[in-house]
C-alpha positions in Angstrom: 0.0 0.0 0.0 1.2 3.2 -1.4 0.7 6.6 0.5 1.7 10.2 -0.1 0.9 10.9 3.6 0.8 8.2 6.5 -0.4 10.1 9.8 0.0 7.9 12.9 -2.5 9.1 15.2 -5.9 9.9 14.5 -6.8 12.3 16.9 -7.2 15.9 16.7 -4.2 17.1 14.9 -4.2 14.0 12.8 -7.2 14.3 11.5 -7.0 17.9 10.5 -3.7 17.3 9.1 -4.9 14.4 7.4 -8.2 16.0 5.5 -5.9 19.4 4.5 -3.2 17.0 2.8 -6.2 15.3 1.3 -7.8 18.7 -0.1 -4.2 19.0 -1.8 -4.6 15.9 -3.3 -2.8 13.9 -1.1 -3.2 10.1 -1.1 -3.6 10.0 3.0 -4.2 6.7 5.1 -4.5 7.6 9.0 -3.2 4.9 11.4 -5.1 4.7 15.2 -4.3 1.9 17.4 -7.4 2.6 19.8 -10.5 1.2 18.8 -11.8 4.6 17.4 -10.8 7.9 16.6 -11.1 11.6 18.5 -11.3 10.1 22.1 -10.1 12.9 23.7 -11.7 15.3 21.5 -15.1 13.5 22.7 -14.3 13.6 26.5 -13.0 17.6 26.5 -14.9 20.7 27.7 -17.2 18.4 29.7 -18.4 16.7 26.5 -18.6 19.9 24.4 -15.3 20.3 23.4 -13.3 23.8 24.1 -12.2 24.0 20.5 -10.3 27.7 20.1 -9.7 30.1 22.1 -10.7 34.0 20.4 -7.1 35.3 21.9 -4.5 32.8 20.7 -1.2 34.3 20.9 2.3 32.5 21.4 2.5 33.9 25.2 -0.3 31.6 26.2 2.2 28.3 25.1 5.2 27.1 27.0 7.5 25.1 25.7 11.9 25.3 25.8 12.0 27.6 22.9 8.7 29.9 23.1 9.3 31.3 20.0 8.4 28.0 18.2 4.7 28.0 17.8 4.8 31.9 16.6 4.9 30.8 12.6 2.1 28.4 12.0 -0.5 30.3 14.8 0.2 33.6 12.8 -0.7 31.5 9.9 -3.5 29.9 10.9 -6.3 31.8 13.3 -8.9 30.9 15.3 -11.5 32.6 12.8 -10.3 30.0 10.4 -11.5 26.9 12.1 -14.4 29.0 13.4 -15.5 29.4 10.0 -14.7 25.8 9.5 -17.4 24.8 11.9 -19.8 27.7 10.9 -19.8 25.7 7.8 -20.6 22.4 9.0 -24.0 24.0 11.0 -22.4 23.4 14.2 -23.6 25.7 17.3 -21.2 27.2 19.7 -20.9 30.4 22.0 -18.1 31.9 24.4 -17.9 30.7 28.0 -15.4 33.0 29.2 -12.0 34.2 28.8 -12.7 33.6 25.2 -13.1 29.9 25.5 -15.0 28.5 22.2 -17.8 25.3 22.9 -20.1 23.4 21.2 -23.8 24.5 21.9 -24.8 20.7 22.2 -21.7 17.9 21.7 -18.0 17.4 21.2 -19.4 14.6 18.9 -20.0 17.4 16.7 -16.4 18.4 15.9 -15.2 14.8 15.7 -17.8 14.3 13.1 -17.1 17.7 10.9 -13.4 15.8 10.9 -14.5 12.8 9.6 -16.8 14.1 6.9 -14.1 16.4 5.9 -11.6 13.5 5.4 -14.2 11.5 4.0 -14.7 14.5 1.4 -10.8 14.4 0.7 -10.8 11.2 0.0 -8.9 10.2 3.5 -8.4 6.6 4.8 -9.1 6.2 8.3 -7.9 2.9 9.8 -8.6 2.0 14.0 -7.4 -0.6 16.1 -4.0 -0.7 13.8 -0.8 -0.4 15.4 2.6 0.1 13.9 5.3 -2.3 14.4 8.5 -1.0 12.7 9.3 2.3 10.6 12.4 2.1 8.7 13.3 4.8 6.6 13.6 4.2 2.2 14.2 5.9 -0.8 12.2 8.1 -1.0 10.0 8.2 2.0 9.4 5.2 4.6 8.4 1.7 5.1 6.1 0.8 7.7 5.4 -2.6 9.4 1.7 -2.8 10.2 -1.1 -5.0 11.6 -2.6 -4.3 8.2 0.2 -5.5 6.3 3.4 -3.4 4.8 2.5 0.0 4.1 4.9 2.7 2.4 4.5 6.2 2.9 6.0 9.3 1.5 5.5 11.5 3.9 5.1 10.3 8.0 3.8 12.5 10.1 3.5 11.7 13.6 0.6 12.9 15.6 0.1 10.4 18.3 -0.3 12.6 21.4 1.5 12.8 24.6 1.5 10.8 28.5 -1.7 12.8 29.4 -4.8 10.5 30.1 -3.8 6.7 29.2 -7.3 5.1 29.4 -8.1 6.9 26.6 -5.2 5.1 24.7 -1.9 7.6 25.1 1.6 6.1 25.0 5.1 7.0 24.6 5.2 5.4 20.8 5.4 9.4 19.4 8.9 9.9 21.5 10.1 6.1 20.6 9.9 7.1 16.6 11.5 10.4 17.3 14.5 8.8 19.2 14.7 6.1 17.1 15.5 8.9 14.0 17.8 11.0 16.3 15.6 13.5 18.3 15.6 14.5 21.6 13.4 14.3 24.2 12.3 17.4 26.5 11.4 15.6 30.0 8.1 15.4 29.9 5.9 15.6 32.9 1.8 16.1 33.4 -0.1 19.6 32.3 -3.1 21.5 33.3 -3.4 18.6 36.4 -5.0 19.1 39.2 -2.5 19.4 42.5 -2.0 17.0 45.2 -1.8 17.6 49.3 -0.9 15.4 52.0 0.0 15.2 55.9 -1.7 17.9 57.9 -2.6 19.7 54.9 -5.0 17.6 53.4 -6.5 16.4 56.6 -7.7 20.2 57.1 -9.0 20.5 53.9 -10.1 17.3 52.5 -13.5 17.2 54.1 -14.7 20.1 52.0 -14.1 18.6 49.3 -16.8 20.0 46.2 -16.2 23.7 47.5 -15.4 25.9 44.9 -14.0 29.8 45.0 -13.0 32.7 42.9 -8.9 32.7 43.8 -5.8 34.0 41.8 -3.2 31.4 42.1 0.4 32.8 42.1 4.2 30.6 41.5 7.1 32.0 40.5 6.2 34.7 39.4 3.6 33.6 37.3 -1.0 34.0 38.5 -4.0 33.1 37.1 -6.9 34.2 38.2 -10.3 31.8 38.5 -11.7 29.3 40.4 -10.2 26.7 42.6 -11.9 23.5 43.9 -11.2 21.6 46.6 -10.7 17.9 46.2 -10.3 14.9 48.6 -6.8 14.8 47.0 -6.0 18.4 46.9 -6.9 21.2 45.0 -8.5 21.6 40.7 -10.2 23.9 39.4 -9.3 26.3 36.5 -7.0 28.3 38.5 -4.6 25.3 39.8 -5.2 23.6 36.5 -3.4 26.6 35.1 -1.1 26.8 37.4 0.1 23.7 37.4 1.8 23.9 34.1 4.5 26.0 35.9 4.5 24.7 39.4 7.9 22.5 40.2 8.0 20.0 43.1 8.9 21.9 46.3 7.5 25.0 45.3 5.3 27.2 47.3 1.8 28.8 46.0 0.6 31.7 47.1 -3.0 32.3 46.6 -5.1 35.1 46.9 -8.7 34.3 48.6 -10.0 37.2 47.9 -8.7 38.7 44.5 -11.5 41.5 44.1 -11.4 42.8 47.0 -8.7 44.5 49.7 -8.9 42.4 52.3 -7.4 45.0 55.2 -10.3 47.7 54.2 -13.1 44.7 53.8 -11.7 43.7 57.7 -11.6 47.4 58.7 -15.0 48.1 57.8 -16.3 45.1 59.5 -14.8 45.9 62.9 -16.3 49.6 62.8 -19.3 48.3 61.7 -19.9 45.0 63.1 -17.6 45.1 66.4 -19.5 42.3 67.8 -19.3 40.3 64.9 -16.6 37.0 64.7 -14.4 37.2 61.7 -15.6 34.2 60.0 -18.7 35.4 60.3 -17.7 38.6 58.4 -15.6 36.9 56.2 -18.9 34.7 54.5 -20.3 37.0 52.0 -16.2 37.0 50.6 -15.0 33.5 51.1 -17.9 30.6 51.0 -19.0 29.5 55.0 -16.8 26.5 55.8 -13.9 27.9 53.5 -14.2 30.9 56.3 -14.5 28.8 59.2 -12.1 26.3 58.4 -9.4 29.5 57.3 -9.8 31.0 60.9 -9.2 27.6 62.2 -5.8 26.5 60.2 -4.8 30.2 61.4 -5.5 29.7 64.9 -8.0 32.7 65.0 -9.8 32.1 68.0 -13.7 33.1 68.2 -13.6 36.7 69.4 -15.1 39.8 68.8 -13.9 41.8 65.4 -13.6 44.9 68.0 -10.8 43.0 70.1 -8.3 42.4 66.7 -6.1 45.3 67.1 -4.7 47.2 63.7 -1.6 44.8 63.5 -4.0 41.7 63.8 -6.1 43.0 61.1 -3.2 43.3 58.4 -1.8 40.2 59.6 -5.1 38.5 58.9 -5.5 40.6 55.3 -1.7 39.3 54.4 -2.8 35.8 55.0 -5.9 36.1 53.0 -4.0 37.4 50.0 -0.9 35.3 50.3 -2.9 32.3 51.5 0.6 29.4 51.3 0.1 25.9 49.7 2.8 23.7 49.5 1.6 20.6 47.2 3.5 17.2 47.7 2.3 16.4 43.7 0.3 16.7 41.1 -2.6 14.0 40.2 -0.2 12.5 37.3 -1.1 11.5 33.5 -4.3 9.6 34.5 -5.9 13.2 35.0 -3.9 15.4 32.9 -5.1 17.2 30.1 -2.1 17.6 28.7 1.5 16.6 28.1 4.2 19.2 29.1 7.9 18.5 27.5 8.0 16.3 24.4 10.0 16.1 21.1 12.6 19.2 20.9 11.5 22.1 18.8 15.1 23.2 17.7 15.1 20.1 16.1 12.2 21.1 13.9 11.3 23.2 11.3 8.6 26.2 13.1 7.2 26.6 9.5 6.6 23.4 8.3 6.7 20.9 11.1 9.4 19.0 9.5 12.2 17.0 11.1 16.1 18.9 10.7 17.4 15.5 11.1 14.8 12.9 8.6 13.3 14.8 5.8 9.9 13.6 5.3 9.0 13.3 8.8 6.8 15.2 10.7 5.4 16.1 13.9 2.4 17.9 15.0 0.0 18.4 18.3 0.5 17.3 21.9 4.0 14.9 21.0 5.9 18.3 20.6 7.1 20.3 23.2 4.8 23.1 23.1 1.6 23.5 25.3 -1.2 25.7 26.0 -2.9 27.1 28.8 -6.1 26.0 29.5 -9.2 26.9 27.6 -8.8 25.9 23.8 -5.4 26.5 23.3 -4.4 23.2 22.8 -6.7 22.7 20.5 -6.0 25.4 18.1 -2.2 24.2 18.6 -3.4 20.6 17.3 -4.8 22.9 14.4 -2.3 25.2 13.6 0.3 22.6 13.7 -1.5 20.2 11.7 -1.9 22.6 9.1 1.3 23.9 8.6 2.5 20.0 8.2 0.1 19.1 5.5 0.5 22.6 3.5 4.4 21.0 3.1 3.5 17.4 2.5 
């Protein structure tokens, strides 16, 4: 079996890549050794998959060399794929922060791939894996569970670490070490993060309470909401912030990021003397969050009017640098996605192409470039995809 294009991964970068070689003409045959294809397209955004973001820029992607990803997002935008699902009927409005979903089903965008690469004359093959990939003149030789299959162009698109029940391996870094690339080290993204000890015995029962916060590392804040989990702490804020947390490293989050917390506790003693301070703190922080934040601080329960000025901005400091200290992070079997990955210096930022094996590609999650949560990914797996399969 002849190809112009082999893709080995069909999920969302692959099949994009695939239907816009096909478009050109290409003779394209996907490979996916899971049962089906777009898994994690299906289970994203809560089933309606978060498929763009409106402000895509190359600040919102970390990777070693950040100027990577600049080239193929300036050359393909989100009002591209937007009008790409415009034109398939498919129903979608902005959550916040820009965030792009489907009206009714992440079904819908797996399906406007598949028609598309039906249209283009795509091959689509599941449950296939790939034994061997040698290179030959020109192009490669591939040892299948379908049989020998040779392909001009390979372009690997088989994901990262991030979610293996939904069929991610480590096949994408074997190939590119096997054809001389290196590795970034590769550890989980957008995950939420773990306690433990005395930590997690204080929180751990209000597990389910959720709260506007601005989590802060390094340097580096986001500002949404947090959840508390009988494992830790998720949420959108620690998802985020994950990304650039390192073990060992302390958080610093702020309880009560829309308001000043010294003048909110000043007001409240002159006008509330009697009044405890979790009861104050409530309409700011959600009732147990309060309680259980006066306990951890050893606040004891008296009057507001008996917390002298030095208490008060003691209490405010702690409120806006509240410390966290995780021992982890949840791993791969939560993460959305895959930090680290295949080098980018050993690629071409235009094209996708390998420096060191012409002909081979590699798009999506494998590299080492990730996005911050809320669609970036995704447009990443799109941009990418089409800047392969406009060289292939």
């Amino acid at each position: 079996m002849d190809y112009d294009v082999v893709i080995i991964g069909g999920g969302a970068a692959g099949l994009f890549c695939a239907f816009m070689a096909g478009r050109r003409g290409r003779r394209v045959l996907v490979i996916e050794h899971a049962n089906r294809v777009g898994k994690k397209i299906l289970m994203s955004g809560g089933g309606r998959c978060n498929f763009t973001n409106l402000d895509v820029r190359p600040d919102r992607y970390l990777g070693a060399n950040p100027h990577f990803c600049k080239s193929a997002l300036a050359r393909y935008k989100p009002e591209a794929f937007i009008a790409l699902v415009d034109a398939h009927g498919i129903a979608w409005h902005e959550k916040e922060l820009g965030q792009l979903f489907c009206d009714d089903s992440s079904k819908q965008i797996v399906q406007m791939l598949l028609t598309e690469c039906a249209e283009a004359g795509v091959r689509i093959e599941t449950s296939c894996s790939v034994q061997r990939v040698q290179p030959r003149e020109p192009g490669f030789a591939l040892n299948t569970s379908l049989g020998p299959v040779n392909a001009a162009k390979l372009v690997v698109a088989s994901g990262g670490l991030s979610i293996p029940s939904m069929g991610a391996t480590g096949y994408g870094y074997e190939l590119a070490r096997q054809f001389g690339h290196s590795i970034r080290p590769t550890r989980a993204g957008l995950v939420p993060l773990t306690l433990s000890g005395k930590p997690l015995e204080q929180w751990q029962d209000l597990s389910g309470l959720s709260l506007p916060v601005e989590a802060e590392c390094e340097g580096t804040s986001f500002r949404n909401a947090m959840l508390v989990t009988h494992r830790g702490l998720s949420g959108p804020a620690m998802l985020q912030i994950s990304s650039y947390w390192q073990p060992g490293q302390r958080l610093r989050i702020n309880l009560m990021p829309d308001e000043d917390a010294l003048a909110w506790l000043q007001a409240a003693r002159r006008d509330r003397p009697q009044a405890e301070l979790k009861t104050v703190l409530t309409p700011a922080l959600p009732k147990r969050f309060a309680q259980r934040f006066c306990e951890t601080q050893n606040l004891d329960a008296r009057p507001l009017k008996q917390y002298r000025d030095a208490d008060l901005q003691a209490i405010a400091a702690a409120l806006h640098q509240w410390p966290v200290v995780p021992n982890g992070t949840e791993g791969y079997r939560t993460a959305e996605v895959t930090l680290g990955g295949v080098d980018t210096d050993e690629l071409s930022s235009s094209t996708m192409e390998s420096k060191r094996m012409p002909g081979l590609h590699f798009i999506g999650e494998v590299m080492d470039v990730t996005g911050w949560l809320g669609g970036y990914n995704f447009h990443w797996a799109w941009a990418s995809a089409k800047a392969a399969a406009d060289a292939c």
